[in-house]
LOPA-202584 format. One line per 10 residues: number of its first residue (from 0); for each residue x, y, z of C-alpha. Coordinates in pm, whole numbers. Each point is the difference from the previous one (the first is absolute). Layout:
NUM> X,Y,Z  ...
This chain:
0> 10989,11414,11309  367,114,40  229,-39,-281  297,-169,-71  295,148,220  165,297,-148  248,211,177  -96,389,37  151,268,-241  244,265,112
10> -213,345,-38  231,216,-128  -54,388,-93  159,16,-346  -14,389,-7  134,244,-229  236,268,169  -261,312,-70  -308,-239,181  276,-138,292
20> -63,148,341  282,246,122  179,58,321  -227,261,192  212,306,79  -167,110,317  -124,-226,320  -362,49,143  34,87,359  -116,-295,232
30> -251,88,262  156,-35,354  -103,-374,111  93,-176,-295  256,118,-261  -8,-83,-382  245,-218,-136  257,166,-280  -17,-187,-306  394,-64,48
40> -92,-229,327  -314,-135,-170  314,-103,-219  237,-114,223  -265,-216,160  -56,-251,-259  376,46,-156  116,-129,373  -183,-258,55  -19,-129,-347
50> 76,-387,-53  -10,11,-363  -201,244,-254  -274,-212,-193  159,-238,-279  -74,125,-395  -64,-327,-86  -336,-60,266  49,-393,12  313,70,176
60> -143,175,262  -2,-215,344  -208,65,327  188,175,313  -69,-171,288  79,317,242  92,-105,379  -258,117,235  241,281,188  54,116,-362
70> -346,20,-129  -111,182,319  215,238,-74  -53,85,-332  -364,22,77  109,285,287  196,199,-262  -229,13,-234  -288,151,265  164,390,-71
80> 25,-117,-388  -394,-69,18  -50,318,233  202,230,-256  -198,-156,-262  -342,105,185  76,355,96  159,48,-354  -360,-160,-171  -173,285,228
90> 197,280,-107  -67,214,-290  317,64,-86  155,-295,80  -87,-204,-334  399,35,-115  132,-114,301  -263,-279,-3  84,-110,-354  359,0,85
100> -6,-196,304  -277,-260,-160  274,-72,-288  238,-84,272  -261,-260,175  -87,-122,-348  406,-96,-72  25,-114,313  -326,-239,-21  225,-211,-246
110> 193,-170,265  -198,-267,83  82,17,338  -179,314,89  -371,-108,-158  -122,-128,319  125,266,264  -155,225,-280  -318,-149,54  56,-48,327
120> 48,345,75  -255,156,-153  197,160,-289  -164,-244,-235  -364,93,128  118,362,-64  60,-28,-362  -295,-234,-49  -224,305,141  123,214,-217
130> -57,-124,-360  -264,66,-207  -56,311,203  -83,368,-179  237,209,101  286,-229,-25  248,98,-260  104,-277,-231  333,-23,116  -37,-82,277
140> -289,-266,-48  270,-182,-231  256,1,282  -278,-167,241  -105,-250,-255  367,-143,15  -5,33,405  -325,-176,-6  128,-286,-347  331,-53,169
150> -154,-78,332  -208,-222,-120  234,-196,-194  -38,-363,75  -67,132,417  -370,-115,53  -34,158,345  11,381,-231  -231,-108,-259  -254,-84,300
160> 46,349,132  -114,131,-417  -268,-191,-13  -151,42,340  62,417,-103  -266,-43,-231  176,193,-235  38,-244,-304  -228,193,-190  184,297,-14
170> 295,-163,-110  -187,-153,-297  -67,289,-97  306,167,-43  -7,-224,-313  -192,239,-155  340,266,17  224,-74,-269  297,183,112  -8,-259,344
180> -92,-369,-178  396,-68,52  -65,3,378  -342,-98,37  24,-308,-178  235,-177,166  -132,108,363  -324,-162,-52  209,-307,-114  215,11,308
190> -293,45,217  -218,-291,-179  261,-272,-134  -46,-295,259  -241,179,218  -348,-111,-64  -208,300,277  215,267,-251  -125,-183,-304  -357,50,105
200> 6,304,93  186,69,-311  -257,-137,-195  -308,210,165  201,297,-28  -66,-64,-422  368,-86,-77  -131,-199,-279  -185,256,-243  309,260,150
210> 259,-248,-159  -226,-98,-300  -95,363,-95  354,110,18  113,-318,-232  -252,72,-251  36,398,-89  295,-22,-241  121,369,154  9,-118,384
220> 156,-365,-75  304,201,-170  66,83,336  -68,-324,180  190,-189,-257  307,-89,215  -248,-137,261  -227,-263,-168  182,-295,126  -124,191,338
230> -337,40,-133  -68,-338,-88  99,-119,325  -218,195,200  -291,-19,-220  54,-350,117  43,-22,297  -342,183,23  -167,-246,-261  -156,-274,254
240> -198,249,159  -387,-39,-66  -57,224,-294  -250,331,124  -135,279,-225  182,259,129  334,-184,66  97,-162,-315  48,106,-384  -235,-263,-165
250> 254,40,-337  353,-51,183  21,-364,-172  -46,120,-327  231,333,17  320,-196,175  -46,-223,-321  -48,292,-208  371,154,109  127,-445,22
260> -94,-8,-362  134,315,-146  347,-106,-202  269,212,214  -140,-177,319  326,-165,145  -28,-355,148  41,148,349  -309,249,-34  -183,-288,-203
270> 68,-252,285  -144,233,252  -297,158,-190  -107,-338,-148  10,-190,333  -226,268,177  -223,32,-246  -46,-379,-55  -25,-18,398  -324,273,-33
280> -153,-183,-254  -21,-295,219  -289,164,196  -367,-28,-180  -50,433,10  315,96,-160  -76,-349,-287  -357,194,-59  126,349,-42  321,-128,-168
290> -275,-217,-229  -231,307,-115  323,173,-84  20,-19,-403  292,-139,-149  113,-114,352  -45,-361,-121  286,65,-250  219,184,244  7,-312,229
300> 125,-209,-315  239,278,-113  154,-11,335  15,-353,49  132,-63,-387  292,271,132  34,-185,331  43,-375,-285  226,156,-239  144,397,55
310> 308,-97,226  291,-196,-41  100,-113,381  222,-255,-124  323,163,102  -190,232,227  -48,20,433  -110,-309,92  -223,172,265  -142,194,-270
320> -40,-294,-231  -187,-198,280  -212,300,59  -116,7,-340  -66,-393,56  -170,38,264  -238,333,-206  -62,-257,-292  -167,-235,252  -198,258,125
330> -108,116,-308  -146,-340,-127  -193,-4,331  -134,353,-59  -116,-118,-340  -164,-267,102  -197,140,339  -106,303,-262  -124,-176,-279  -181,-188,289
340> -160,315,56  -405,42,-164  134,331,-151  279,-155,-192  -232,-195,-273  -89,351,-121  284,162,23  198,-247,-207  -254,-176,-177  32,-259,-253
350> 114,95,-313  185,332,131  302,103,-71  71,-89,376  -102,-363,-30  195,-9,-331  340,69,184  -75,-274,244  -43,-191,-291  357,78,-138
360> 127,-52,375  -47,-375,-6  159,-62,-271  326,170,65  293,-115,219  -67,180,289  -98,-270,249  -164,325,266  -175,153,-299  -164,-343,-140
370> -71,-116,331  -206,363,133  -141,-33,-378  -152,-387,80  -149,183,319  -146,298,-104  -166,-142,-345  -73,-300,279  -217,221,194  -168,157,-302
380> -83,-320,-160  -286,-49,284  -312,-54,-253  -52,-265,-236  -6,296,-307  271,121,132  173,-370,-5  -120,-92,-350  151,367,-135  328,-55,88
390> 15,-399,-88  -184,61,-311  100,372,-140  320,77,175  122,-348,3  185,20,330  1,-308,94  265,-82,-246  262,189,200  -84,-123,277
400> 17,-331,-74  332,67,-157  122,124,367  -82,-337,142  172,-214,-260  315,139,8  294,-177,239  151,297,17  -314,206,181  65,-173,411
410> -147,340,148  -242,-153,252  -179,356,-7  -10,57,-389  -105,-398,-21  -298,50,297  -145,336,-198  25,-109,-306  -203,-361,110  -227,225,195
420> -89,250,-300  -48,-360,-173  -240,-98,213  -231,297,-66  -8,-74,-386  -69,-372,87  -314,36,194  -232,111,-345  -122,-284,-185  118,153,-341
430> 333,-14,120  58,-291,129  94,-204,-327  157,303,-177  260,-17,356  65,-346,-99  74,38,-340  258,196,86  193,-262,191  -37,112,319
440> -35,-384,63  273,-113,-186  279,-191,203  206,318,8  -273,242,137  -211,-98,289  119,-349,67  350,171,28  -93,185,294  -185,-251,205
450> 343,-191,12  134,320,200  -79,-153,372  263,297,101  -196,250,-112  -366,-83,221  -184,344,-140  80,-52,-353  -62,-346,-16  -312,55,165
460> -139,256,-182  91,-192,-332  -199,-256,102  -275,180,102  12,173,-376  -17,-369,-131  -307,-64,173  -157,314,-98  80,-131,-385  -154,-336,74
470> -337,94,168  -285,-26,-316  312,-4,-272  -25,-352,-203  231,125,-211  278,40,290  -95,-278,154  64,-217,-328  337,227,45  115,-149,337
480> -103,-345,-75  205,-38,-284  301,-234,-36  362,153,84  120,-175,-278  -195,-100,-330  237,-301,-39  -209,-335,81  317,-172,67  164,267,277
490> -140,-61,328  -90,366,56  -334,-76,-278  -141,-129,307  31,333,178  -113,309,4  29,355,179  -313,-124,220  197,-261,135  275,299,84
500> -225,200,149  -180,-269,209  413,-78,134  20,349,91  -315,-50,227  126,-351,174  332,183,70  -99,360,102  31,79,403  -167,355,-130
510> -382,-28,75  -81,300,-269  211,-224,-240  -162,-282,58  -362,92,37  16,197,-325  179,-337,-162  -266,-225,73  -272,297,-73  155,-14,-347
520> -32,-436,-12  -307,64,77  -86,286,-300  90,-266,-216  -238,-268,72  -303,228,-3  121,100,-324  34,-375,-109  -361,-95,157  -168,356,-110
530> 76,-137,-403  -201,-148,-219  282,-228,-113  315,-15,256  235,-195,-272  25,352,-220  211,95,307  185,-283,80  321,-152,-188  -133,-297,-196
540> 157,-316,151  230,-172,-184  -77,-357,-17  285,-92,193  -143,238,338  -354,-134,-46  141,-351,23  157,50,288  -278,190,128  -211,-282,-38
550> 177,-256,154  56,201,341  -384,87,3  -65,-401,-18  271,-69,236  -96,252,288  -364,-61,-83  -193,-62,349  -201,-235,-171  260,-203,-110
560> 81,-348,136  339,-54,141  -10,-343,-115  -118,75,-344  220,-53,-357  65,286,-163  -97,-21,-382  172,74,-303  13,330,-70  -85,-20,-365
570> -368,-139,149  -9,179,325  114,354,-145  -241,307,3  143,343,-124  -32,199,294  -156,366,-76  189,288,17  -125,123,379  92,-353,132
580> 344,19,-137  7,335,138  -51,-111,317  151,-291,3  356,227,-77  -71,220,293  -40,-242,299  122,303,245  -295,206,-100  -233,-97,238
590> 216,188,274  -42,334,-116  -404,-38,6  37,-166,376  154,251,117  -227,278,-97  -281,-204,128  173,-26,301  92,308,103  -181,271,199
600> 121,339,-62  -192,16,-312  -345,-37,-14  -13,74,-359  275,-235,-126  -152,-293,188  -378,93,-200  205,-17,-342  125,-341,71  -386,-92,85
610> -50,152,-340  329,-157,-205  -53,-353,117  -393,-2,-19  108,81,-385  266,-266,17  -269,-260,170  -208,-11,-338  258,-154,-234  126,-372,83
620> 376,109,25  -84,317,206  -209,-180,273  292,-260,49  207,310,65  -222,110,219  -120,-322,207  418,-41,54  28,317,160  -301,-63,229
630> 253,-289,124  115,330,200  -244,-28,332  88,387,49  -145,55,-340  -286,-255,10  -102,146,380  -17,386,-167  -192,-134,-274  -234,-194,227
640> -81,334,192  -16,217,-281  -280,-183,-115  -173,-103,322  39,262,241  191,-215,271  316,-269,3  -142,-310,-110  338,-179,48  36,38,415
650> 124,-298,167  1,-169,-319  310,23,-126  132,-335,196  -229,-195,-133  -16,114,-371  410,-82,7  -99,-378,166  -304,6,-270  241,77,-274
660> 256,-252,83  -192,-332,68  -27,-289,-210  -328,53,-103  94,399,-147  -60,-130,-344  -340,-162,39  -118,310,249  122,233,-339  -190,-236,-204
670> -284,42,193  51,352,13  -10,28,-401  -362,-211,3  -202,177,255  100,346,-131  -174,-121,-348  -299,-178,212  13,392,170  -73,183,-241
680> 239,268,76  -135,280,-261  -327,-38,133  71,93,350  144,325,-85  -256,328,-83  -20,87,-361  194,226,-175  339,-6,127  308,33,-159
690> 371,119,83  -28,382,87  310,197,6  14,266,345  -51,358,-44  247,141,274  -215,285,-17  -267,-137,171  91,-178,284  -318,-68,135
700> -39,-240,-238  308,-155,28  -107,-279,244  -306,-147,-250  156,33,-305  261,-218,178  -224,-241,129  -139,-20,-338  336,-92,-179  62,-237,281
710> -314,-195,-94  99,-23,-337  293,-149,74  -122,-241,239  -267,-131,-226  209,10,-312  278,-214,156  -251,-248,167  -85,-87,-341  321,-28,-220
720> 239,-110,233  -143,-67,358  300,-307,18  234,251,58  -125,220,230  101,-73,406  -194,-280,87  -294,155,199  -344,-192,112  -250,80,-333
730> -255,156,244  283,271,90  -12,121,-352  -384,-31,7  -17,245,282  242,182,-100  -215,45,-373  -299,39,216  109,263,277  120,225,-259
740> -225,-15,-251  -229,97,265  203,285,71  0,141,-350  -396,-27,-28  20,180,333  215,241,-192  -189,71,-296  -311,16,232  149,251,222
750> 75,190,-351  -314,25,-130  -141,126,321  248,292,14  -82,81,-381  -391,41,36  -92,-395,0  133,-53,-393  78,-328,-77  352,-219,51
760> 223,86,-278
């Protein structure tokens, strides 16, 4: 890929007078047809025609757009320049006269208006022939490498002509003269820069390991100093190409941040050595060899610590000081795609001194240097040791949870890597409740950032880091259900950050947001229904709430009469427990489990629900919940075919909305309620079952254990609260019972045969 658009450099001959080529004292004699050009009109050709000699300052350079007449004849005058230039090559004595005249061409090449009658003539494919040969003195191959860098100076057309020469490899390897570097460098980056055919061939001629070798022998880079900026760039421009064997120098990332890191490594040379080798370490062969390499791991810090903290560019060039913005971004992402890398974990392993600094990094001020810390100790926390070391010896959660609780920390990067590292330490068991004894639930933490609906990632992913701290965590879960305030008086007793978090789902437009919301409602109630006792969890209500609680249970009762008399509450009053007044405070929590039984994109999700309301089903208060969100006919029609195999509800749904309406909906519930206890519900499913939670791992037996949670539910609602459930003929739910239990016998049949004929577990 071509680079960024840089103009061409003037190739100059800096010579000292005793190395400068003299007039020649003597003229060859020119055969009869054609006769040799003096160097006096080689001269007087370029001085006469000359618009303007080539700028000092290259960006001022502008393209000549020569007239036709005028080009044409240029071209025709230089024809006896390229025929002088010929005979003189062929002559064996005519090397002075050769060397003169070529320093002539070479001055004159800086006009920009003569590069393409150069090339046009042939004068250009003369000096390309010529270099790199045997017998060419050195002279005179400097004087053609500024003919042939000048011409190609931001002219296209000339660097086509180099190329299709084939002679880029003996260019690259003048790099191996000392004395020449000054010329040869900036030729191949007039021939390359913007030019993507020169790049390649560049690249196969081994530019790289030329340019690497000669930037990492102390002796040679003395001379090459001057020309790293020059370097950098076409080491570069060269670094998309597919990395070969032979082509590349496997250790170029880690020797341009050798030189970046040294401490007399200006911000110009630093900008262009670190930004290459960053760009090389981007590409998985140069990661591995830069990855074997010792102490490589620590060079990458050192540099990007110097990057954080060596330069002041506060009353610096802004183009500089957005350049080393710009590095600093780059550097995080290098961090983060190495430490990625399988190699990383043992070269900077937990515990080294490596892992120590990135340690140090997130607590310090540097908002790049915490952030690339959160992501590289992010990728090596990818066990559950690995997790429970760094929670429980290194305690680095505390930082980190320090970096989300402060107003002043609004990075939307440092915030997203440091919640991302989070989630890594909260997936072990272990660390679950040490997590929330740091406060990471406290109002100022997590609940902090799922207000910010302007920042979708963060608030996302801080979400998703709360669910990850509910799942199987009663201690967290007693956490989030506890009152904002402990004041029974202030109306925010009667809240708590469950209620925030189930707003944040009702509100959300962001599906990610709002799946993982209701994922995390849903955490909690299989933590409530998986213990033994749900009131150690819950708030104890206050006997003002469980009054009130009671009194909207009897008044929304199905059962009740419309026409009946309320009675006194001192007589009528039964303390609700402490799941009912739970419920009975979050009225909007139905939604969140309807809509992951509703949706479609996620198999998995839809077989927790199964899973979290067959658990819910078993407990009075839980199977109300769960026979109101069956009201849903979306919901009830998924749980129908889940458990049957087919939809049960198909041209139904009309008359289950007259059914439910009538005048007779009460006694048809009441009915309801007395045949499912003439039924016998337990006794028409097959022994043994019981709420099973999915193993994602095993799909295949996704689609029974399923059925088998949906059977559970069925049955256990039939008998607790079959008033509230949509009205539905009784001999729906006894086919229902009856086609799948069948199905699960055919299951476990269909099991034992593939295991040898064993028994039904």
């Amino acid at each position: 890929m071509a680079g960024p658009s840089v103009p061409g450099r003037a190739v100059d001959d800096d010579l000292s007078p005793d190395t400068a080529a003299t007039e020649p004292t003597s003229i060859i004699t020119p055969e009869a047809d054609e006769p040799i050009m003096t160097l006096n009109a080689v001269e007087a050709l370029f001085r006469g025609s000359q618009q303007h000699l080539f700028a000092t300052n290259p960006e001022e350079d502008d393209e000549v757009a020569l007239p036709d007449e005028e080009f044409s004849r240029r071209v025709e005058q230089l024809s006896p320049v390229l025929s002088t230039l010929r005979k003189l090559s062929a002559s064996p004595s005519g090397s002075a006269e050769l060397l003169a005249i070529a320093q002539k061409i070479g001055d004159g090449s800086r006009d920009v208006s003569w590069r393409l009658p150069l090339g046009q003539s042939g004068v250009l494919s003369f000096f390309i022939g010529i270099i790199g040969g045997q017998d060419v003195p050195q002279m005179i191959t400097v004087h053609a490498l500024r003919v042939i860098g000048n011409s190609c100076a931001d002219t296209d057309e000339n660097r086509a002509r180099v190329v299709a020469a084939n002679c880029m490899h003996r260019i690259v390897n003048l790099l191996n003269n000392d004395s020449i570097i000054a010329f040869v460098i900036p030729v191949l980056f007039n021939i390359c820069v913007d030019y993507e055919p020169a790049q390649i061939a560049a690249y196969k001629a081994g530019i790289n390991p030329e340019l690497v070798t000669l930037i990492s022998t102390p002796e040679r880079l003395a001379n090459a100093n001057a020309f790293m900026n020059i370097i950098c760039k076409l080491l570069g421009l060269v670094s998309c190409q597919e990395p070969e064997a032979n082509f590349v120098h496997p250790a170029t990332p880690f020797i341009l941040l050798t030189l970046a890191a040294t401490p007399d490594a200006d911000l110009e040379d630093f900008l262009a050595q670190t930004s290459v080798a960053l760009t090389y370490l981007s590409n998985q062969v140069f990661q591995d060899a830069f990855l074997k390499t010792p102490k490589a791991v620590s060079l990458l810090l050192e540099a990007f610590s110097k990057a954080s903290v060596a330069f002041d560019i506060s009353t610096g060039d802004p183009d500089e000081a957005a350049q080393l913005k710009n590095v600093k971004s780059i550097f995080t992402q290098a961090l983060a795609d190495v430490s990625a890398n399988p190699l990383f974990a043992s070269a900077c392993p937990i515990g080294s001194g490596e892992a120590q600094t990135l340690q140090r990094w997130i607590a310090n001020p540097y908002i790049e240097l915490q952030s690339a810390a959160c992501l590289a100790l992010g990728n090596l926390a990818r066990s559950d040791e690995a997790c429970v070391a760094f929670v429980q010896s290194a305690s680095i959660h505390r930082p980190l949870v320090a970096i989300l609780s402060s107003p002043s920390n609004t990075d939307a990067q440092l915030l997203h890597s440091a919640l991302s590292f989070l989630k890594n330490l909260a997936i072990p068991a272990p660390n679950k409740a040490i997590l929330g004894e740091a406060g990471i639930l406290e109002p100022h933490v997590l609940p902090r950032l799922w207000a910010l609906d302007t920042q979708v990632q963060v608030q996302f992913t801080s979400v998703s880091l709360t669910r990850l701290l509910l799942v199987s965590s009663p201690e967290n879960v007693k956490r989030i259900c506890a009152p904002l305030s402990a004041d029974p008086s202030s109306p925010a007793n009667e809240r708590d950050y469950l209620h925030i978090l189930i707003s944040l789902f009702l509100r959300s437009d962001q599906e990610p947001t709002k799946t993982e919301a209701a994922r995390a409602v849903a955490a909690v109630l299989r933590v409530l229904h998986s213990t033994p006792d749900a009131s150690t969890l819950l708030p104890t209500p206050s006997p003002t709430t469980s009054r009130a609680a009671s009194q909207a249970s009897i008044e929304h009762s199905p059962t009740s009469s419309p026409n009946s008399v309320p009675q006194p509450a001192s007589s009528s009053f039964t303390a609700p427990t402490a799941l009912e007044t739970f419920y009975n405070n979050h009225d909007t929590l139905p939604s969140a489990l309807i809509y992951l039984g509703t949706q479609k994109k996620f198999p998995v999700l839809r077989s927790d629900v199964w899973f979290v309301m067959a658990l819910m089903s078993r407990t009075p208060s839980g199977a109300s919940v769960v026979a109101s969100c069956l009201q849903n006919i979306e919901l009830l029609r998924a749980l129908l075919e889940t458990v049957t195999g087919h939809d049960m509800l198909a041209g139904r749904e009309e008359l289950d909305t007259i059914v439910a309406g009538s005048p007779d909906s009460q006694q048809l519930v009441a009915g309801a309620r007395a045949d499912s206890a003439e039924a016998g519900v337990s006794g028409m499913l097959p022994q043994g079952l019981e709420p099973q939670q999915v193993d994602p791992a095993r799909k295949a037996g996704m689609e029974r254990v399923d059925r088998e949670n949906g059977l559970v539910l069925i049955a256990e609602l039939l008998q607790r609260c079959p008033e509230k459930l949509r009205v539905l003929p009784l001999e729906t739910f006894r086919e229902i019972l009856r086609t799948g239990g069948e199905l699960v016998l055919n299951d476990r049949a269909t099991t034992a045969d593939g295991e040898g004929g064993g028994g039904a577990a």
